[in-house]
C-alpha positions as CSV (number, residue, x, y, z in Angstrom):
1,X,0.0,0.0,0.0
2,X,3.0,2.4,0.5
3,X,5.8,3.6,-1.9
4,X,9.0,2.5,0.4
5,X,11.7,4.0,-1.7
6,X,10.8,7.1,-0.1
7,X,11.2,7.2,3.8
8,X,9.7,10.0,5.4
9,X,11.0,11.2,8.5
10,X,10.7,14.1,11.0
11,X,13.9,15.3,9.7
12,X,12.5,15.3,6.0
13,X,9.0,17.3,6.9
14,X,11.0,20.1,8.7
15,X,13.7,20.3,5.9
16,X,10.8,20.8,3.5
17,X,9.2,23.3,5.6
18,X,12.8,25.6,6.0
19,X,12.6,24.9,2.2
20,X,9.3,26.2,1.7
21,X,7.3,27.3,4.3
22,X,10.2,28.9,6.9
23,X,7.9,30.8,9.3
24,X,6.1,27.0,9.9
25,X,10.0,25.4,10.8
26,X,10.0,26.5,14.1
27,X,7.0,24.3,15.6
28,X,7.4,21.3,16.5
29,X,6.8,17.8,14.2
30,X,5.2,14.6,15.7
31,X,4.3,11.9,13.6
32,X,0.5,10.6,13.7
33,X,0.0,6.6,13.8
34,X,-2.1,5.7,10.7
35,X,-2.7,6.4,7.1
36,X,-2.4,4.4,4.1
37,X,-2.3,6.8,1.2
38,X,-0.7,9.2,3.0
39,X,1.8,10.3,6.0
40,X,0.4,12.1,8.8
41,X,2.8,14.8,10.9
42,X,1.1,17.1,13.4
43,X,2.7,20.3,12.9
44,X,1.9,22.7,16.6
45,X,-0.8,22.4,17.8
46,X,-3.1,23.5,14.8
47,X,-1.8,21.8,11.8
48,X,-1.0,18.9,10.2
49,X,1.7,17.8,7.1
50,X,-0.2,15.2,5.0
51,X,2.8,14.0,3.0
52,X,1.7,11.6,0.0
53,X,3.0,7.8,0.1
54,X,1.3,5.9,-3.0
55,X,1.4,6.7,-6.4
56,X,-2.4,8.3,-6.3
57,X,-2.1,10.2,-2.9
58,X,-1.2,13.1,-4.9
59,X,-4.5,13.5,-6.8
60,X,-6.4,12.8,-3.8
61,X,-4.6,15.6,-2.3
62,X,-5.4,17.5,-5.3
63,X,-8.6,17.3,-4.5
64,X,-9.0,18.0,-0.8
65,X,-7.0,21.1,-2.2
66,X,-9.6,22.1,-4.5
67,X,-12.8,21.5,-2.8
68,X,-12.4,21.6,1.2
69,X,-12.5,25.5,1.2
70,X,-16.1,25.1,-0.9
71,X,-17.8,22.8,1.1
72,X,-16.2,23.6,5.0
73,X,-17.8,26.6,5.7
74,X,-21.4,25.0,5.5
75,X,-20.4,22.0,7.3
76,X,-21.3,21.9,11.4
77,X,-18.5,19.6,12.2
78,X,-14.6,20.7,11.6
79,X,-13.1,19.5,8.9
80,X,-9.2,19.6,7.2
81,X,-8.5,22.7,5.7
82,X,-6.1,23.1,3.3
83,X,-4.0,26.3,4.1
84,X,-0.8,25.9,2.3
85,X,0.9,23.6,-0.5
86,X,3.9,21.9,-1.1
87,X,5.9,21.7,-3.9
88,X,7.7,18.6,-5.4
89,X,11.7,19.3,-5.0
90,X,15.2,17.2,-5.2
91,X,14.4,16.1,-1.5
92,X,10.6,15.1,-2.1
93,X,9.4,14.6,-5.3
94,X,5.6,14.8,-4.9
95,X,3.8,17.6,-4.1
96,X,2.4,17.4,-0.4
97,X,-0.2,19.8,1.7
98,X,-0.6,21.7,5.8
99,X,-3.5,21.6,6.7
100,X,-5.4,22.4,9.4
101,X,-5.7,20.3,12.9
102,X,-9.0,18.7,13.5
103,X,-9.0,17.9,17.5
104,X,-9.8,14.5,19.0
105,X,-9.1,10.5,18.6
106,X,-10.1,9.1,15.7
107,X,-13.4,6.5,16.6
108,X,-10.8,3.2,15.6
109,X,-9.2,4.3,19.1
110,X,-11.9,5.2,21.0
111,X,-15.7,4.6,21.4
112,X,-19.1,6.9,21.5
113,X,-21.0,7.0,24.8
114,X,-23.3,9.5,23.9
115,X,-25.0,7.1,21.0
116,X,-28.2,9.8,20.6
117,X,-26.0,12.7,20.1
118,X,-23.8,11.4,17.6
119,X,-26.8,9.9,15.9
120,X,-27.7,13.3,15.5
121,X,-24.5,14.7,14.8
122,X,-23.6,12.7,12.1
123,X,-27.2,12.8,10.8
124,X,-26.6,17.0,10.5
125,X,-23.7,16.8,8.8
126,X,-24.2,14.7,6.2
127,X,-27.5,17.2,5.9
128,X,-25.3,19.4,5.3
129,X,-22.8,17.5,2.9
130,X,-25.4,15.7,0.6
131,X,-26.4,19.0,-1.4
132,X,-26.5,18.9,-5.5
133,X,-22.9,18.8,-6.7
134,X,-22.0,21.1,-9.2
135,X,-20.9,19.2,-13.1
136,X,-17.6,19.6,-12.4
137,X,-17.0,17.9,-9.2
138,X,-15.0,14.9,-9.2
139,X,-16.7,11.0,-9.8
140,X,-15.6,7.9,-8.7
141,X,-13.3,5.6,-10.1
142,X,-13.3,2.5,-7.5
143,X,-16.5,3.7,-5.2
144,X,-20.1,5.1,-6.1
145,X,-21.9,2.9,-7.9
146,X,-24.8,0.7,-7.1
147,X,-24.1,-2.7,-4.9
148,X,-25.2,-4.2,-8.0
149,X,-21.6,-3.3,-9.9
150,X,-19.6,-4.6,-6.5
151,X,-20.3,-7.6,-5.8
152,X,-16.9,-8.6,-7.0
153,X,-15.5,-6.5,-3.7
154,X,-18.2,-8.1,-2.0
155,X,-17.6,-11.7,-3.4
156,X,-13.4,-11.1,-2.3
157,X,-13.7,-9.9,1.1
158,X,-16.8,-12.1,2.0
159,X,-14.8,-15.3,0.7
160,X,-11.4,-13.4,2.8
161,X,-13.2,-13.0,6.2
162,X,-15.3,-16.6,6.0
163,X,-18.3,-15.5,8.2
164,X,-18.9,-18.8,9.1
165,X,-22.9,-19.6,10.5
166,X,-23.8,-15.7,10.4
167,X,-23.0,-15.6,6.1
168,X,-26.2,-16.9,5.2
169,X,-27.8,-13.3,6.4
170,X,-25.0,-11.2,5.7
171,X,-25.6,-12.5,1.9
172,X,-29.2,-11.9,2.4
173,X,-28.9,-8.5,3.1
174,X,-26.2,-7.9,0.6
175,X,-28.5,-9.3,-2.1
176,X,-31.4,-7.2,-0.6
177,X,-29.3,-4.2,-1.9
178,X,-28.5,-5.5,-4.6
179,X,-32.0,-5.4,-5.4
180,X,-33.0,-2.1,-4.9
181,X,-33.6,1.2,-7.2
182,X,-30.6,3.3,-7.9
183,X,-29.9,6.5,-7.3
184,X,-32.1,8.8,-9.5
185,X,-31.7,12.7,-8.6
186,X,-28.9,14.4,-9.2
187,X,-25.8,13.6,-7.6
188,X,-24.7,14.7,-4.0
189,X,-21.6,15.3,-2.3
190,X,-20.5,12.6,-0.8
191,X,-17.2,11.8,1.6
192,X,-17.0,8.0,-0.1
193,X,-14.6,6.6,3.1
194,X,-16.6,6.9,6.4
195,X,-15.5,4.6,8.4
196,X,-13.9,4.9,12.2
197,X,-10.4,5.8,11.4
198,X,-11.8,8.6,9.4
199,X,-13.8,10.2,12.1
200,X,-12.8,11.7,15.2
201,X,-14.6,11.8,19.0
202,X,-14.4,13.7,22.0
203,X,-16.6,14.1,24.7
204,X,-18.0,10.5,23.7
205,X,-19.6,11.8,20.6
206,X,-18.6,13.0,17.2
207,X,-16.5,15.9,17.2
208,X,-14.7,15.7,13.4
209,X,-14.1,14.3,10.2
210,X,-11.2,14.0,8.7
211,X,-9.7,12.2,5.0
212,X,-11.5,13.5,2.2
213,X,-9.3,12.0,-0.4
214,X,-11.9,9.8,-1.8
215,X,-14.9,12.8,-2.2
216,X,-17.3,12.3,-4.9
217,X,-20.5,13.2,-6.4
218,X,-23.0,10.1,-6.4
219,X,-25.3,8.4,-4.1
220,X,-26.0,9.1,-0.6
221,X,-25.5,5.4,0.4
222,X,-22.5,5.1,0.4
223,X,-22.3,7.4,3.5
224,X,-25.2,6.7,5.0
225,X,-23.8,3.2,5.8
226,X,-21.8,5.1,8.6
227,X,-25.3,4.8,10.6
228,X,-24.3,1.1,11.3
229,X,-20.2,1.2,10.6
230,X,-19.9,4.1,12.9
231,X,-22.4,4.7,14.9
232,X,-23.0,2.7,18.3
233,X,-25.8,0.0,18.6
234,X,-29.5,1.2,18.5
235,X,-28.8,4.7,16.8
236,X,-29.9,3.8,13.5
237,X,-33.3,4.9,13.2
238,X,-32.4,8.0,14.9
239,X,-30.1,8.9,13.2
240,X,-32.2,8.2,10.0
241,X,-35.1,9.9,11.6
242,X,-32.7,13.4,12.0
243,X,-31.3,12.8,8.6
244,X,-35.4,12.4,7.2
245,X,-34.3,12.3,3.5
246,X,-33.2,8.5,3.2
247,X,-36.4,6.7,1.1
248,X,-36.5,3.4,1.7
249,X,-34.4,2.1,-1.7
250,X,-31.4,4.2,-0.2
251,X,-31.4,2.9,2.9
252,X,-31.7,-0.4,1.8
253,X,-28.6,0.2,-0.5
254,X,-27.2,1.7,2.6
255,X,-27.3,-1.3,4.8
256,X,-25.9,-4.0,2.2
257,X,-22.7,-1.0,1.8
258,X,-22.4,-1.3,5.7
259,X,-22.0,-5.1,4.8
260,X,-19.7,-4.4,2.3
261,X,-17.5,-2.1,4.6
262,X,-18.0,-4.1,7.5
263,X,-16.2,-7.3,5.6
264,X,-13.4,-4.9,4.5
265,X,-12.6,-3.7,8.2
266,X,-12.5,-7.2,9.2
267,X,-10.2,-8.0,6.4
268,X,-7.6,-5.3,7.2
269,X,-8.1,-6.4,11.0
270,X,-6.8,-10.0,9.9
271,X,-4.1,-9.1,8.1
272,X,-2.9,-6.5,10.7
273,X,-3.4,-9.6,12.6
274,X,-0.4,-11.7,10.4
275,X,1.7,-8.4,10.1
276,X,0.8,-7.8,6.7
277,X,1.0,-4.4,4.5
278,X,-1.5,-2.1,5.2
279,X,-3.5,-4.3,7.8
280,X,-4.6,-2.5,11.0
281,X,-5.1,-4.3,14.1
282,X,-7.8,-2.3,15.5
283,X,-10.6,-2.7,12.3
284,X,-10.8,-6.1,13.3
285,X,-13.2,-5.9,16.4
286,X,-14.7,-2.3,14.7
287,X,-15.9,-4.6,12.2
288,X,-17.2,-7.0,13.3
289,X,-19.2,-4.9,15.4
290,X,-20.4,-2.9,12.6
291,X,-21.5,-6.2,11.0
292,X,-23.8,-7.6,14.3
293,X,-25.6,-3.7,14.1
294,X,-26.0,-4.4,10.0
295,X,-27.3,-7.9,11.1
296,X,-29.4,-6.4,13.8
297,X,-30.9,-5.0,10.9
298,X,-32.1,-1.4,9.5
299,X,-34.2,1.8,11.0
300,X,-37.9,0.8,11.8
């Protein structure tokens, strides 16, 4: 998952920053555990070095650059915000980004107590998010479509994690969403990758969200599985209640996508497990906890 002919180090992101940005080299550089397209340096206590590690980190940075200033100022929650740019030099060749802090521990260290506030938290911020995207906003390329044009994913990581005596209803409600409309107004904002690494908590509730690399215009869905891969137990249907503009084909789409991401976390869990590339530890037990809330079934 990561391009190891170039190692980044402390010593590189503040050699960069006398470089580039000298009135930044003075605070202090801490690297932050996590990250698979991209390297993660806290830089003072408000800001952050996002430093790209795979060959497409750079367009998702690209990206964040281009569109986090539109949409952050209408969103309730904070969010990164790009404030300054890096260029590619002889010491790094790809161009990397500050931006700004967002306080608190991301949810794949931590848990939510307060289940009915983040319900509603997360249900007014995807309000707030899912608005008409304008024509030139970026699509998809591996995310957005129906369930009916994944079921390959679905097929890999099902077959990975071998559910055991609890596949027959995962299928079932994977096939359920498979089944349902598409998507048929106009296409939304959407985040495209929340999942509990990718949102952060304080106070036992949701405080942030972070990682918009993967932002697209498409369906609602594939967010709106957060309601059973992030949120706690029981705070489905209020959360669906506060968000009140998920018909029934959407959410429907939604749960077999919280299937589909549940499977994945479990995935990466295992092979954080065996010490593989890119496997995390933690996503084991996230997922599979997301998967008994998607089994518990959806908002009545």
């Amino acid at each position: 998952m990561t391009d190891s002919e170039i190692e980044i180090t402390a010593d590189l992101v503040q050699d960069l920053l006398r470089e580039q940005h000298p009135d930044l080299a003075g605070l202090a550089v801490r690297e932050v555990a996590g990250g698979w397209d991209n390297q993660q340096w806290r830089l003072g206590d408000e800001l952050a070095v996002r430093m790209p590690r795979t060959d497409r980190a750079p367009d998702l940075q690209r990206k964040e650059r281009r569109w986090l200033p539109v949409l952050a100022p209408r969103l309730p929650l904070p969010v990164p915000n790009p404030v300054r740019t890096g260029e590619p030099s002889a010491r790094f060749p790809r161009p990397w980004t500050i931006m700004t802090w967002v306080p608190g521990e991301p949810l794949d260290g931590a848990s939510i107590g307060r289940g009915d506030h983040a319900a509603d938290t997360l249900a007014g911020f995807l309000r707030a998010l899912h608005v008409e995207a304008p024509a030139e906003a970026p699509a998809s390329s591996d995310r957005g479509a129906h369930p009916k044009k994944c079921t390959d994913g679905f097929d890999h990581f099902f077959q990975a994690v071998a559910p055991g005596g609890i596949a027959d209803e995962i299928r079932a409600v994977w096939d359920d969403a498979v089944a349902a409309p598409e998507w048929e107004s106009p296409p939304v904002w959407v985040h495209g990758d929340l999942h509990p690494a990718n949102v952060v908590v304080s106070d036992g509730t949701l405080a942030g969200v972070i990682d918009f690399g993967d932002m697209f215009a498409g369906d609602p869905a594939w967010d709106l599985a957060a309601a059973w891969v992030i949120l706690p137990a029981g705070a489905a249907s209020r959360f669906f209640d506060a968000y009140a503009h998920a018909d029934e084909a959407t959410i429907r789409r939604a749960r077999g996508l919280a299937a589909l991401k549940s499977l994945f976390l479990m995935l990466m869990g295992q092979n954080g497990d065996r010490g593989l590339p890119g496997g995390k530890p933690a996503w084991g037990p996230a997922g599979r906890a997301a998967l008994d809330r998607v089994l518990g079934g959806g908002p009545t």
